[in-house]
N, C-alpha and C positions, 0 to 999 in steps of 0.2 A: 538565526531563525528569521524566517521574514513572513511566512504566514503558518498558519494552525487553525484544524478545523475537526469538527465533528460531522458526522455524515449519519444520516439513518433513513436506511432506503426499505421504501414496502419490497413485499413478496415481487419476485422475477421484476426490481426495476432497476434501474442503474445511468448511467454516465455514458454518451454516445462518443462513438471517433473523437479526441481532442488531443491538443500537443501539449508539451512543456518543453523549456529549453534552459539548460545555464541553472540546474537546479537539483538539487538531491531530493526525493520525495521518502517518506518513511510513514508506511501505513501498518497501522494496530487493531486486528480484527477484537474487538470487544464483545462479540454477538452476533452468532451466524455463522455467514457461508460468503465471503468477497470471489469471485470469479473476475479474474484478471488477464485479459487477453490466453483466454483457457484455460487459465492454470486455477487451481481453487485451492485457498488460501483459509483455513479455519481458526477458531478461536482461538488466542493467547498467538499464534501467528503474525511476524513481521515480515513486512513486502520491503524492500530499501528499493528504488530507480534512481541512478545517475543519470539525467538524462543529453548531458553532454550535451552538443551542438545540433538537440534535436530529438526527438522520440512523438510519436503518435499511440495511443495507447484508448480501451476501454474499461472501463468497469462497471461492474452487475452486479447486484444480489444472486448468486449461485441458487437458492433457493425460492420455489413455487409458493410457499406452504409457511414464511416465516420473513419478520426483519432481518435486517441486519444493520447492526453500528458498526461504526470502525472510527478511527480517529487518523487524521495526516499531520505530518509539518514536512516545512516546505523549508528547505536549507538552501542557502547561495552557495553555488558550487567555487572552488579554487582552481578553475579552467573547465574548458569545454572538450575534458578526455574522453573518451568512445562510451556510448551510454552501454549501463548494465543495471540487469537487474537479480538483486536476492532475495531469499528467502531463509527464515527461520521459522522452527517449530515450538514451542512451549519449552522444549527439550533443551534445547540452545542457551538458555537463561538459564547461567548457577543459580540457584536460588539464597546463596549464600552471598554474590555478590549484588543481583539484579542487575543483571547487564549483559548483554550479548557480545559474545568471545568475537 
């Protein structure tokens, strides 16, 4: 891990155009509504980006009307393979192991 952070963005604020490269990103919505280059990403929700040799991306508070936390770390990637990005839902975590399959 080489960096970790907490994030808590007012109602409709967010993160403009920015890159990453060389790095695995894994975000933990804690509260609220993360809108992610479209896609919205709700509570107990993990976002993972490889972002390989390169990725531009945004994020926003999904929401008018409320905060939102989330939490990141930021992994050293083991090459600069084609970025991707996933997601999981609450549902995805056994709750027997804590851990995403």
């Amino acid at each position: 891990m080489i960096a970790h952070d907490e994030h808590l963005l007012a109602a409709a604020a967010g993160f403009p155009k920015h890159a990453h490269r060389g790095v695995d990103i894994v975000s933990w919505v804690l509260d609220g509504e993360l809108r992610h280059d479209g896609q919205t990403i709700g509570v107990g929700s993990v976002l993972h980006q490889r972002t390989g040799d390169g990725i531009e991306h945004v994020e926003t508070n999904a929401r008018s009307d409320r905060s939102l936390r989330f939490v990141q770390m930021a992994l050293l990637s083991v090459g600069l393979a084609n970025a991707t990005v996933r997601t999981a839902n609450r549902s995805a975590f056994p709750a027997e192991a804590g851990v995403w399959n």
